[in-house]
N, C-alpha and C positions, 0 to 999 in steps of 0.2 A: 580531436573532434572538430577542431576550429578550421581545420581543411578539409573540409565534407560537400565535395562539387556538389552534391544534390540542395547545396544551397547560394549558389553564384547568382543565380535570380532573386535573391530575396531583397538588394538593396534595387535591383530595377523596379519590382514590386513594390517598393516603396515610396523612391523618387516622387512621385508624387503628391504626396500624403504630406502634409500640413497643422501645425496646431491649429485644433480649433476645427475639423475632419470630424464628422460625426460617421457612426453604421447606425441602420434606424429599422426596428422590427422586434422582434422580442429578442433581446441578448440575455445572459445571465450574469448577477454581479454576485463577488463574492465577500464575507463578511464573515471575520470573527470576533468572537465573544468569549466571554469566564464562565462556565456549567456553575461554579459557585455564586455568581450575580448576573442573570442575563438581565440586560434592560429593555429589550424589546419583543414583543408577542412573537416574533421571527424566530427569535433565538430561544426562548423559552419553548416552544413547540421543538426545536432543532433540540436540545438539553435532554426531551422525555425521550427520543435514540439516540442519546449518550454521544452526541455530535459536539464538537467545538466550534467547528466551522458549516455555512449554511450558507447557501444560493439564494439569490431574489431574481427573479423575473422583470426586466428595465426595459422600457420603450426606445430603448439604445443605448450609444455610447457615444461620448467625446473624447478625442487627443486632448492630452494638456500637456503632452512633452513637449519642448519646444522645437522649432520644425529644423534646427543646424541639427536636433540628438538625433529625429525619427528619420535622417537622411543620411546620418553616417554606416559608416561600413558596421555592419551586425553584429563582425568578430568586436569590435570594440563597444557599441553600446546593445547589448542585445533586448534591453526592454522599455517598451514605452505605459507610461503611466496614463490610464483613462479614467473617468467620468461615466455615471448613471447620467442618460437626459429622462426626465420626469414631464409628462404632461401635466398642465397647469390650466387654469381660467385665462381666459382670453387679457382679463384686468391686468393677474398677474403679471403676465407676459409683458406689460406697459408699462409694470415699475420694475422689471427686472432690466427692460430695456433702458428707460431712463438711470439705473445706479441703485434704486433705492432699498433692494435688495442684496444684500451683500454673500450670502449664502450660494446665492446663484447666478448664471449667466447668461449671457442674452448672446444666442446665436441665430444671427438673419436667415441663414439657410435652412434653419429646420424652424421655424418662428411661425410658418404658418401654419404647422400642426400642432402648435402650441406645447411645442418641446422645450426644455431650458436645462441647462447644464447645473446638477450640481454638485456643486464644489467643495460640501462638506466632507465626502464620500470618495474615494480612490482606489482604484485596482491597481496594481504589474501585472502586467501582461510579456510574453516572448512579443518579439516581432513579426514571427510568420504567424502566431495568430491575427495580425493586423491584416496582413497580407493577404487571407484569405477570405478578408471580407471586402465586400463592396463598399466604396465611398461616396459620403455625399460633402460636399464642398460647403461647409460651418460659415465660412467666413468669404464671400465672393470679391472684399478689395482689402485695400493695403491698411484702409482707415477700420473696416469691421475686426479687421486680424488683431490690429493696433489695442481696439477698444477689449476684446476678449483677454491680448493678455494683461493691460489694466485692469480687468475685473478679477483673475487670477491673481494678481501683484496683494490688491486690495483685499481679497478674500484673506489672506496670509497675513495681511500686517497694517489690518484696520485697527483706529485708536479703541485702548480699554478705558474708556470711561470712569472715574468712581462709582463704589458701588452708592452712595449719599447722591451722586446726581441720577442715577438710574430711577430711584424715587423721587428725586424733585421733580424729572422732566416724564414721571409716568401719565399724567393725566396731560400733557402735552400730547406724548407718542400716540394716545389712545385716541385724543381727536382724530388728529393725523390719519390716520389709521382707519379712522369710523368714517371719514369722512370721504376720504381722497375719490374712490369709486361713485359717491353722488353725482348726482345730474342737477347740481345746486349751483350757485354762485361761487359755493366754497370749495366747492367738491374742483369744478372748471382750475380755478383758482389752487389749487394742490397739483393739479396735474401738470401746471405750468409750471412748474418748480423744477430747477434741475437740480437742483440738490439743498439740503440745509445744513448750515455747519457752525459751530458753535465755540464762542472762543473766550477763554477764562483771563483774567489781570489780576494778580500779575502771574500766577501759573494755576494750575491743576491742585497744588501742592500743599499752597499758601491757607491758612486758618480763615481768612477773607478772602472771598475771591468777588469780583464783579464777573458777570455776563453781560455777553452780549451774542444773539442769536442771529444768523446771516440767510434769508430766506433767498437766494438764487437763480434769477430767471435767466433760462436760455436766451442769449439774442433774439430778438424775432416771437421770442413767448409772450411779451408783457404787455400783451391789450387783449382785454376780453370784456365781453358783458358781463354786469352784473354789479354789484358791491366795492366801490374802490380798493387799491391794497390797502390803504389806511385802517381800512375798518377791520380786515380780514387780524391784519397782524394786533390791533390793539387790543381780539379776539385772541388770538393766538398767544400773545404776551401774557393776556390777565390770567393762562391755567400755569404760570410759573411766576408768582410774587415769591419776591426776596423772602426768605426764611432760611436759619441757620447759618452755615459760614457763607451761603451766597448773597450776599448780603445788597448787591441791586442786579435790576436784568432789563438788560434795554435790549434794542431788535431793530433792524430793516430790511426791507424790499430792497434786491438791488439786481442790476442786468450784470450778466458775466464780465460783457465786456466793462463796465462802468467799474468794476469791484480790482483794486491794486492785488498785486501778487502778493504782497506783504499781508494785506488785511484776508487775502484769501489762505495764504500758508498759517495766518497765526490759530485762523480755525479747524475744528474736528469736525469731520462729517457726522453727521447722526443718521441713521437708519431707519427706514420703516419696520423690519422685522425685530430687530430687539436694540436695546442699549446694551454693548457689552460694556460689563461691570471688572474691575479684578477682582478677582475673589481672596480673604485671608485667609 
């Protein structure tokens, strides 16, 4: 089978295909589930005709294979793994590009129809399926390509939080959250943020721990009208007073570049869409 001339074209067909390569239009993804517990309206409706497996209709797709598998010769890797892209709020699209989103991903090339990759959700696919569809370029330089598969890296092997700080930092997150989209001082002031990361002494682990919260501004982010940082973060600090093993929580404003690799490696990122917890 693996000497089948009528497939000699299928790695030139591919050459140029890229991780991070979206098709955009109605594709079909496919999804299974347990007839004895569906969890979602999809699948329960798929269950009353005695179906296991069920299609969804997706405003596209993204490569997540990486671009040395989706350019080898077919005989040896014959399938690449894709991505639903999901239309999203224009908002959205603003923290998925910044990071703050971890579920999904921010691809330039399809960003102005407010498409975004996500990453919860994964097909196999053959290759001449890929083949026969039309390409649009995900990622148009070396640096978007870069950032996509960091977002993929991180998707995979973001920190699991305790499930004790998921509830200390709930009325945190929720500001965060309620907030970031206003046209406030604080709101401007959230958007500026490249990331927030949070970092425990002496571990994760310890019956005591201190905090300490790293709020992050891009180079070039940290002057806006409005409220100084000061006020923002003593706001921000007072929805997480010391209680139980975290026993104090301190916090600052800082520029990316201004912040050591060590003080940056010893924190965890924190999320807008959820805190993952471990679960017992």
């Amino acid at each position: 089978m693996n000497d089948r001339a009528d497939l000699d074209d299928l790695d030139a067909a591919l050459s140029e295909w890229r991780q991070g390569d979206c098709v955009v239009g109605e594709h079909w993804f496919m999804h299974r589930f347990s007839p004895a517990r569906p969890l979602t309206s999809e699948a329960a409706s798929a269950m009353a005709d005695g179906a296991d497996i069920f299609e969804t209709p997706e405003a596209g797709l993204v490569v997540l294979t990486q671009t040395c598998d989706i350019v080898r010769n077919w005989r040896d890797r014959p399938f690449v793994v894709v991505a639903p892209l999901v239309e999203v709020p224009a908002g959205v699209v603003g923290e998925v590009e910044r990071g703050r989103r971890p579920r999904y991903a921010f691809l330039p090339g399809v960003s102005s129809l407010r498409l975004i990759a996500d990453l919860d959700r994964s097909m196999t696919v053959e290759k001449a399926v890929l083949a026969s569809l039309s390409r649009v370029r995900g990622c148009a330089t070396e640096e978007d390509a870069s950032r996509f598969a960091q977002a993929l890296a991180r998707n995979r092997a973001r920190f699991a939080f305790p499930d004790d700080f998921s509830d200390f930092a709930a009325g945190l997150q929720a500001r965060l959250v309620g907030k970031h989209d206003k046209g406030t001082a604080e709101g401007v002031a959230l958007r500026s943020l490249r990331e927030i990361r949070v970092a425990a002494s002496p571990s994760w682990g310890s019956a005591n721990i201190d905090l300490v919260f790293m709020f992050i501004l891009s180079d070039g982010d940290n002057v806006f009208d409005g409220a100084g940082w000061h006020e923002h973060l003593a706001k921000w600090l007072a929805l997480v007073p010391p209680r139980g093993r975290y026993r104090s929580v301190d916090g600052f404003v800082v520029a990316l570049g201004d912040l050591s690799a060590r003080d940056y490696l010893a924190g965890a990122q924190l999320d807008l869409d959820h805190v993952t917890g471990r679960r017992r």
